[in-house]
C-alpha positions as CSV (number, residue, x, y, z in Angstrom):
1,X,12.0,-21.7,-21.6
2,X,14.1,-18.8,-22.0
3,X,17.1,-20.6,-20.2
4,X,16.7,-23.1,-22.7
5,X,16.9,-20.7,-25.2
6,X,19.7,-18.9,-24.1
7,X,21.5,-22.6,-24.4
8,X,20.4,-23.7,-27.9
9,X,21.2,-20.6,-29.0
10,X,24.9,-20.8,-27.5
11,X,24.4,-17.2,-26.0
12,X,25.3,-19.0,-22.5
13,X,26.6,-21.6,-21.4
14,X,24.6,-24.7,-19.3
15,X,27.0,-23.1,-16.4
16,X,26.3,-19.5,-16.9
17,X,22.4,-20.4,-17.1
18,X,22.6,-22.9,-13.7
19,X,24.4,-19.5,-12.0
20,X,22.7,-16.8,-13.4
21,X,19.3,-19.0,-12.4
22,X,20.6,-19.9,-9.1
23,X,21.8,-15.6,-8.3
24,X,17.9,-14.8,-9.5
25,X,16.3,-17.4,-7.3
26,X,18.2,-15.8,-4.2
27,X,17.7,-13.0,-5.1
28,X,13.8,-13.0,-5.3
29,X,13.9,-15.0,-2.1
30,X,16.0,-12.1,-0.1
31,X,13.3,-9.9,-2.0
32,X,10.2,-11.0,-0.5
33,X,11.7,-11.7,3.0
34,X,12.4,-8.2,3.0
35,X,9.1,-7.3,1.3
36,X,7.3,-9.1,4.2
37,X,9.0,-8.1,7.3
38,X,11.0,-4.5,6.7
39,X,8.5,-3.2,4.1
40,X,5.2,-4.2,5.3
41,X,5.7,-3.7,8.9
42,X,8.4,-0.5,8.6
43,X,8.7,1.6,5.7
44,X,5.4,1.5,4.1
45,X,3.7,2.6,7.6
46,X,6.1,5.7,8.0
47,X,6.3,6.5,4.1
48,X,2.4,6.5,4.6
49,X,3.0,9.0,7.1
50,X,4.7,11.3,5.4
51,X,2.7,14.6,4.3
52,X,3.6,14.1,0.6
53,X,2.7,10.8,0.6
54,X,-1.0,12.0,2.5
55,X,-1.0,14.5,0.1
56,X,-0.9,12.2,-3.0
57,X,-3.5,9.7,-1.0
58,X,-0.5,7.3,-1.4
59,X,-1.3,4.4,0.4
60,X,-0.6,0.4,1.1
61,X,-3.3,-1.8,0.7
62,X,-1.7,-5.1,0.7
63,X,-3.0,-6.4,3.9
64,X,-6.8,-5.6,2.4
65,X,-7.4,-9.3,0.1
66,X,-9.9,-8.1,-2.5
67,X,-9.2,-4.0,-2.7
68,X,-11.9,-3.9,-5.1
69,X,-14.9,-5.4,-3.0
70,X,-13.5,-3.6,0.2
71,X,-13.7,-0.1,-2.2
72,X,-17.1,-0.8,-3.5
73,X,-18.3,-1.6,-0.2
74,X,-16.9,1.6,1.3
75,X,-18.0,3.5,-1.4
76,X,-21.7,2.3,-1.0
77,X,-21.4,2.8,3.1
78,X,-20.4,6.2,2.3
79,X,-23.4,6.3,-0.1
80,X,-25.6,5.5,2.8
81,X,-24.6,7.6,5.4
82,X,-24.3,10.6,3.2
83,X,-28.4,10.0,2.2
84,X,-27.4,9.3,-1.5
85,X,-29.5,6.4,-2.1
86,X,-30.7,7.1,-5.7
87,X,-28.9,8.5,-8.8
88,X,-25.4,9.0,-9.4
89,X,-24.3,11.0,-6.6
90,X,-25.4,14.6,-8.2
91,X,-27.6,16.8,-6.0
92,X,-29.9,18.4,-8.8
93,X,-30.4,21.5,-6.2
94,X,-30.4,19.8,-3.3
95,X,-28.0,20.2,-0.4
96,X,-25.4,17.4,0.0
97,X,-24.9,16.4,3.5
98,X,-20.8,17.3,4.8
99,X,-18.3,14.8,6.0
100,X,-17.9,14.6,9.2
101,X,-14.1,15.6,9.1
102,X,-11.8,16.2,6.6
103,X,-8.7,13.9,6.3
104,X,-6.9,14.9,3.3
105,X,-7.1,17.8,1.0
106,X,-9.3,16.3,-1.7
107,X,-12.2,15.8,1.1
108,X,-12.2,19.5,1.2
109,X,-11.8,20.3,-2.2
110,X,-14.6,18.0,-3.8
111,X,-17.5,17.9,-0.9
């Protein structure tokens, strides 16, 4: 609609629009191949990596389809193996069982 837009209101040309629509297309084409093979598969693994990155909890979770049932469900696992079962999570006195291991600083700063 905006291409037709850009026409009727003589701000382009039908040429400039057919161009300027065909560089875009290519564009976002050449964008997801690289997306999809470099990205995915290179630089998101070793950016992950990195200790700033570890440090921030950045992380790619593109390859998980549904991030927010895969969270819940971890978060309910982690419920269960911890022996919260009831309540929101508060220990009301009661000592909280320790991970396992620590991965990241925020594991050892808030359990």
């Amino acid at each position: 609609m905006a291409l037709l837009d850009s026409i009727y209101l003589k701000y382009h040309t039908p040429n400039q629009v057919l161009v300027g629509g065909t560089i875009g297309a290519v564009c976002g084409a050449l964008w997801a191949v690289l997306m999809h093979t470099w990205f995915e598969r290179v630089l998101y693994p070793w950016l992950e990596s990195l200790p700033i990155c570890e440090y921030f909890l950045i992380k790619d979770s593109t390859h998980i389809p549904n991030v927010l049932q895969f969270e819940y469900n971890a978060h309910k696992e982690e419920r269960k193996r911890r022996g919260k079962h009831h309540g929101h999570g508060h220990s009301h006195g009661h000592k909280q069982s320790q991970p396992q291991q620590h991965s990241n600083h925020v594991d050892k700063k808030y359990s």
